[in-house]
C-alpha distance (Angstrom), angle and dihedral (degrees) to the residues before:
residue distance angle dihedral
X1 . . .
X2 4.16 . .
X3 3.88 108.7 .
X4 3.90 118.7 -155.8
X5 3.53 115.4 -166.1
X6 3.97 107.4 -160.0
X7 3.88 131.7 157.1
X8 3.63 84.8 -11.3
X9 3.31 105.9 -65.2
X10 3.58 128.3 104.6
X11 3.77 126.1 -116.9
X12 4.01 134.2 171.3
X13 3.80 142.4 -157.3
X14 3.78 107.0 -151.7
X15 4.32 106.4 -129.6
X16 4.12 89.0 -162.3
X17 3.62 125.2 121.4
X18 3.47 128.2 -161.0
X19 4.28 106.0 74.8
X20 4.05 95.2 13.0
X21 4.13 87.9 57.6
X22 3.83 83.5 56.5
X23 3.80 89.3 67.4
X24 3.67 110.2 75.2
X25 4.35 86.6 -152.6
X26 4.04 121.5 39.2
X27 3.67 109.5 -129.5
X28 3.76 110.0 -116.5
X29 4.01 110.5 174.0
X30 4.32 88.7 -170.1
X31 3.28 95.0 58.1
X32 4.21 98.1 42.0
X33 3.29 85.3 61.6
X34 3.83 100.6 51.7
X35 3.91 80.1 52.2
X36 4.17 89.8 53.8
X37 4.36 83.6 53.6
X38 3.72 88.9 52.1
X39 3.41 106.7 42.1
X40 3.90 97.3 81.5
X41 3.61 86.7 55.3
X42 3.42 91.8 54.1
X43 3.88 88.5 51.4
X44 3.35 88.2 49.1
X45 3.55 103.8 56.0
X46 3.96 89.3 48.2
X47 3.94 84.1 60.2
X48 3.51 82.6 50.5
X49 3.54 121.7 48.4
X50 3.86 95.7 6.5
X51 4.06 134.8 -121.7
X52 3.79 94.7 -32.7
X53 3.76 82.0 82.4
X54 4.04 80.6 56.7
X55 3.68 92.9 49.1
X56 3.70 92.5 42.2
X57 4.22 88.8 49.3
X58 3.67 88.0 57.2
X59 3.38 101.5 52.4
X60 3.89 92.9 39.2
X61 3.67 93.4 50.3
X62 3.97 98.3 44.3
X63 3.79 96.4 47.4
X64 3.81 86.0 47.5
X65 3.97 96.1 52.0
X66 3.62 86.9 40.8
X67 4.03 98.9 52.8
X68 3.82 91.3 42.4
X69 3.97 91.0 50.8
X70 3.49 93.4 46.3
X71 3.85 85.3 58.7
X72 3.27 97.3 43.3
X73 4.39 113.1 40.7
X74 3.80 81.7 72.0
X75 3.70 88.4 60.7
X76 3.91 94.5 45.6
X77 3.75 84.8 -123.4
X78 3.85 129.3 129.6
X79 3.70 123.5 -116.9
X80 4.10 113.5 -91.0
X81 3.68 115.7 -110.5
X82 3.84 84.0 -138.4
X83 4.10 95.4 76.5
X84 3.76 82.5 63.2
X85 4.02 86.9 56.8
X86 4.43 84.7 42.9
X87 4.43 86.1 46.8
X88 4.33 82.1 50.9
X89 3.67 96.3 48.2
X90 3.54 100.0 36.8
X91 4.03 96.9 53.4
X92 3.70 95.5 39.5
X93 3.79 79.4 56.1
X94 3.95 88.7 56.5
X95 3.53 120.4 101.5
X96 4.21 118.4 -116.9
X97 4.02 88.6 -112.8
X98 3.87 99.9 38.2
X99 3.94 103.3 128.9
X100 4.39 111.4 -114.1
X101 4.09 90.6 -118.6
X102 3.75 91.2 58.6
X103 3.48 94.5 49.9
X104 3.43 94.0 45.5
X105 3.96 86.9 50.1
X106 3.50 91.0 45.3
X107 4.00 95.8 52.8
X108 3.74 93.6 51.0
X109 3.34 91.2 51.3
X110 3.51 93.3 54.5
X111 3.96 105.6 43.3
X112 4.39 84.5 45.2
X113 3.73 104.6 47.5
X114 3.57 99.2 18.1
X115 3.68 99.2 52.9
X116 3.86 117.9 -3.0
X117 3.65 101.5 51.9
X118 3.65 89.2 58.6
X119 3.71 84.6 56.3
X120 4.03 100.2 -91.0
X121 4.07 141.5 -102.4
X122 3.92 104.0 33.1
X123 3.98 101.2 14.0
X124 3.69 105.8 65.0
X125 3.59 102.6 118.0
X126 4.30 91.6 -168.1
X127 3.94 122.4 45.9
X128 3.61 105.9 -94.6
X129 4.00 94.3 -149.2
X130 4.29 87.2 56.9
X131 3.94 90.5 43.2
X132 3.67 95.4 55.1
X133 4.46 83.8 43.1
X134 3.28 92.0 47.8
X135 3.88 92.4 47.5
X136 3.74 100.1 59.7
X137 3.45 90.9 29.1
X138 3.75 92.1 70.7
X139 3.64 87.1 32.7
X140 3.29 99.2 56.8
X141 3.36 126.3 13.9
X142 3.21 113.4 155.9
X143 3.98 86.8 70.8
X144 3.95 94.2 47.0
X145 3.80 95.4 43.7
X146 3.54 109.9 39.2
X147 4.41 137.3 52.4
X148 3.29 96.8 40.6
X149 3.90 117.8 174.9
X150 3.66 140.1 -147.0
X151 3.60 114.2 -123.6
X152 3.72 121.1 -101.3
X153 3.83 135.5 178.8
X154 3.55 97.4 -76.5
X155 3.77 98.0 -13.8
X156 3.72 85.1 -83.4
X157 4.13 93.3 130.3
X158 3.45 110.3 21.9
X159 3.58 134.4 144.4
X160 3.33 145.8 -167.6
X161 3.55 113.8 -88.6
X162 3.85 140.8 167.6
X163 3.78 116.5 -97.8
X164 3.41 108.8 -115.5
X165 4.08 97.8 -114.9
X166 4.14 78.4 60.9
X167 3.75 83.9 52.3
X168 3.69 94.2 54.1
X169 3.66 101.6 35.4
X170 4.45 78.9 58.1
X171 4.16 88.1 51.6
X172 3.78 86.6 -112.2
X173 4.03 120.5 142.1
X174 3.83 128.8 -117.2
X175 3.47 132.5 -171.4
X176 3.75 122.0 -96.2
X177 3.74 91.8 -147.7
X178 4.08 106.2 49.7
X179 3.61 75.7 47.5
X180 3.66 97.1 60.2
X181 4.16 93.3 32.5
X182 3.86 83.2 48.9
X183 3.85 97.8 -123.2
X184 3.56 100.7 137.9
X185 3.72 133.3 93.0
X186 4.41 114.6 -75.0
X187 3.63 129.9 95.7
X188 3.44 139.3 -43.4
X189 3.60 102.1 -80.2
X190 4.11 108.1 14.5
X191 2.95 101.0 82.9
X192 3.83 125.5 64.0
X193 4.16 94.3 79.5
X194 3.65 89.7 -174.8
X195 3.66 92.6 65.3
X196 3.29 105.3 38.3
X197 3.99 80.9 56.5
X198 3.83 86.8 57.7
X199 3.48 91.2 49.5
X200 3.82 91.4 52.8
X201 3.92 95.9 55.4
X202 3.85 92.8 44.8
X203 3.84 86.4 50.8
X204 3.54 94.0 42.5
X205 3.92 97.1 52.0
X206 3.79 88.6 37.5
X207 3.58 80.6 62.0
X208 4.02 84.2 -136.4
X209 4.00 91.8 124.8
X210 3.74 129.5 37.4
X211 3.97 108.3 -113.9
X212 4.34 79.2 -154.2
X213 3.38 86.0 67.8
X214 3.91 105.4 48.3
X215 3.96 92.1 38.6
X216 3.83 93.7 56.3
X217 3.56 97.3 42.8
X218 4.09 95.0 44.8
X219 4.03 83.5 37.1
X220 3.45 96.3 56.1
X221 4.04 100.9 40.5
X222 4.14 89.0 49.0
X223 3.38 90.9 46.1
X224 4.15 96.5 46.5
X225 3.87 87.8 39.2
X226 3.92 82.6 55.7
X227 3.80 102.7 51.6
X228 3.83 93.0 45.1
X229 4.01 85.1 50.5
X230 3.48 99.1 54.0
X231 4.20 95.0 35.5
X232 3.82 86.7 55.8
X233 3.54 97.8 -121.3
X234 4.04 115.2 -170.1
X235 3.82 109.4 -102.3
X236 3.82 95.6 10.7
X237 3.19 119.7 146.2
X238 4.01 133.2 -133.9
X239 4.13 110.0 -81.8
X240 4.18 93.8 -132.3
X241 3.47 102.7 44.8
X242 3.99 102.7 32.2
X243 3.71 84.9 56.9
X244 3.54 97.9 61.1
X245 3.16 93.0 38.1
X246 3.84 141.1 96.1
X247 4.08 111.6 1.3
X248 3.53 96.4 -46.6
X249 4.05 96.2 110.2
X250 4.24 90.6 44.3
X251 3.95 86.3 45.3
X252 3.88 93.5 53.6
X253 3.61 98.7 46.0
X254 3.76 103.4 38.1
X255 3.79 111.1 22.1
X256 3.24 103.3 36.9
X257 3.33 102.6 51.5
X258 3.42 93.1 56.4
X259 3.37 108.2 147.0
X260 3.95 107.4 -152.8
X261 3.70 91.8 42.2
X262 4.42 95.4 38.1
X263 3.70 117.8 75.8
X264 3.57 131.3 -92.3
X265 3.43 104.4 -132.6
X266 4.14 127.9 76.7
X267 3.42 90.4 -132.7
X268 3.78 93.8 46.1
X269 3.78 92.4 48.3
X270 4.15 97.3 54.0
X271 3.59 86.8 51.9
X272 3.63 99.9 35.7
X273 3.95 83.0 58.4
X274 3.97 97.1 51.5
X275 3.98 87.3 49.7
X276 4.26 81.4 60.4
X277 3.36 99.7 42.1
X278 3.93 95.5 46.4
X279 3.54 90.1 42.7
X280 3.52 99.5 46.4
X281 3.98 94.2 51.4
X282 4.15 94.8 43.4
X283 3.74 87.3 61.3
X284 3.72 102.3 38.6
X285 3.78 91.2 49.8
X286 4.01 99.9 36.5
X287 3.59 107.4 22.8
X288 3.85 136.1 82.7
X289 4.20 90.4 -109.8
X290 3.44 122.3 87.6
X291 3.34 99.2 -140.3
X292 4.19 126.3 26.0
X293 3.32 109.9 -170.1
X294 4.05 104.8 97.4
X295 3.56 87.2 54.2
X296 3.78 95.5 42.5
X297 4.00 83.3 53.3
X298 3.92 88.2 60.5
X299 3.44 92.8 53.2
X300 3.57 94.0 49.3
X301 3.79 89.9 48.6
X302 3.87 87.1 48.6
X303 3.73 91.6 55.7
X304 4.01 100.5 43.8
X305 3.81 106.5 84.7
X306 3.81 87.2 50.0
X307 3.57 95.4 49.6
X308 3.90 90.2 56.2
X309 3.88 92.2 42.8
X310 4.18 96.8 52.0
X311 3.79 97.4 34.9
X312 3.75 120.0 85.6
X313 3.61 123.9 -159.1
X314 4.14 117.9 -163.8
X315 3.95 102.4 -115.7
X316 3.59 112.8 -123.9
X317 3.89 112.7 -117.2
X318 4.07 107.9 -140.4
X319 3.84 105.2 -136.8
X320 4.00 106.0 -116.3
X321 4.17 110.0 -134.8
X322 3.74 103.9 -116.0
X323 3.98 106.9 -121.4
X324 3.57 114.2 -93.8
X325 4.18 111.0 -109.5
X326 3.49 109.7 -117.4
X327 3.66 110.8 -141.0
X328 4.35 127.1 -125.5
């Protein structure tokens, strides 16, 4: 039996053959729910940018299964519910132009190296969905850097546009509100910040994400974003606009809060969030990459089990009820 310890509560994967092997899926109710938060971003970016994001879910979500069961039917153990969650993040992290092979590529890479080879659901120590990102975006970046599109109805009259972080970093102007009803150029899923918001309460009062987790992280990159505004810093970027901009809002809610890759610890998790949002702005401001925060995910992830193992948190002693006297 695999025991996760998250928001303090308890919760288990059963390891035992026999009747779970008979079930082609394991049922994980954490991770259906994440899917429920997503899938009106996924609606959204069909109204968006069309049925390649269809075409794109198919292949994304059938290399995924297939990876994962190829893994895992040598095991005698079903296939996790929570690569369908990795297939969600990772193609609404896709952008509009990004060719089918290289997203196939780039899930495969993900759900194998990012999560299998450590021995699968529960012992990944990266996010698989940024792994397999991360992948073909180094790979390949002229596909996940370059074409972008502003949304249409359908996809049927888009054209390529500047994201607006390329905007900004130019010391153009964007508008606040396509930026908050996500009709501006980014990928799939980024950009509709009033969804994503949704998501984030249902989560929250689901009590499937930690609300530590997103506040520290979006706390700490508004704030940075802020101080390097108002300082003047060379290539920084407007505090308003940069933080609804670019995946930092998607990142927040639904990588880091991760919960297998995230610490367990309170302590761990308010400071495992200001390493993110730190991280995440130092390389999107200074760095070659136009956006930082898949890599400033990593080093989160990197940092996690040591947060849990060096902090100490004072155990909280559960008053006993004295015994009632019993009288003569």
């Amino acid at each position: 039996m695999l025991y996760i310890v998250w928001d303090d509560k308890l919760y288990f994967q059963s390891e035992r053959g026999g009747a779970m092997a008979k079930s082609f899926f394991q049922k994980q109710p954490m991770m259906r729910k994440m899917l429920y938060a997503l899938l009106p971003i996924l609606l959204f970016s069909v109204f968006a940018y069309g049925f390649t994001v269809l075409i794109n879910a198919v292949v994304v979500f059938g290399v995924a299964i297939l990876v994962e069961y190829a893994f895992e039917r040598n095991k005698n153990k079903p296939v996790s519910e929570a690569v369908l969650v990795t297939a969600m993040l990772f193609l609404l992290s896709l952008p509009p132009k990004v060719p089918f092979w290289v997203a196939a590529l780039g899930i495969a890479f993900g759900v194998a190296f990012g999560k299998e080879v450590y021995g699968g659901f529960g012992r990944n120590v990266f996010n698989p969905a940024i792994v397999g990102r991360l992948f073909i975006y180094i790979t390949f970046p002229v596909y996940m850097t370059t074409n972008w599109v502003r949304p249409s109805i359908l996809g049927l009259d888009s054209i390529t546009s500047a994201t607006p972080l390329q905007i900004l970093r130019e010391n153009g102007l964007v508008n606040i509100l396509d930026l908050f009803l996500g009709w501006r150029a980014g990928s799939f899923g980024e950009a509709p910040v009033f969804l994503i918001l949704a998501a984030a309460v249902y989560l929250i009062y689901t009590k499937t994400a930690s609300w530590r987790l997103m506040l520290s992280t979006y706390g700490a990159a508004a704030l940075l974003t802020f101080f390097l505004d108002i300082l003047n810093v060379p290539k920084a970027l407007p505090t308003l606009p940069a933080i609804m901009s670019g995946s930092l809002i998607f990142v927040t809610v639904f990588m880091a809060t991760e919960p297998i890759t995230a610490p367990k610890k309170v302590k761990s998790q308010w400071i495992y969030g200001m390493i993110i949002g730190v991280s995440g702005v130092i390389i999107r401001t200074f760095s070659l990459f136009s956006e930082g925060w898949s890599f400033a995910i990593l080093i989160g992830n990197v940092f996690a089990p040591l947060l849990d193992e060096i902090i100490k948190e004072k155990k909280v002693k559960k008053s006993v009820p004295e015994a009632k006297k019993v009288g003569a």
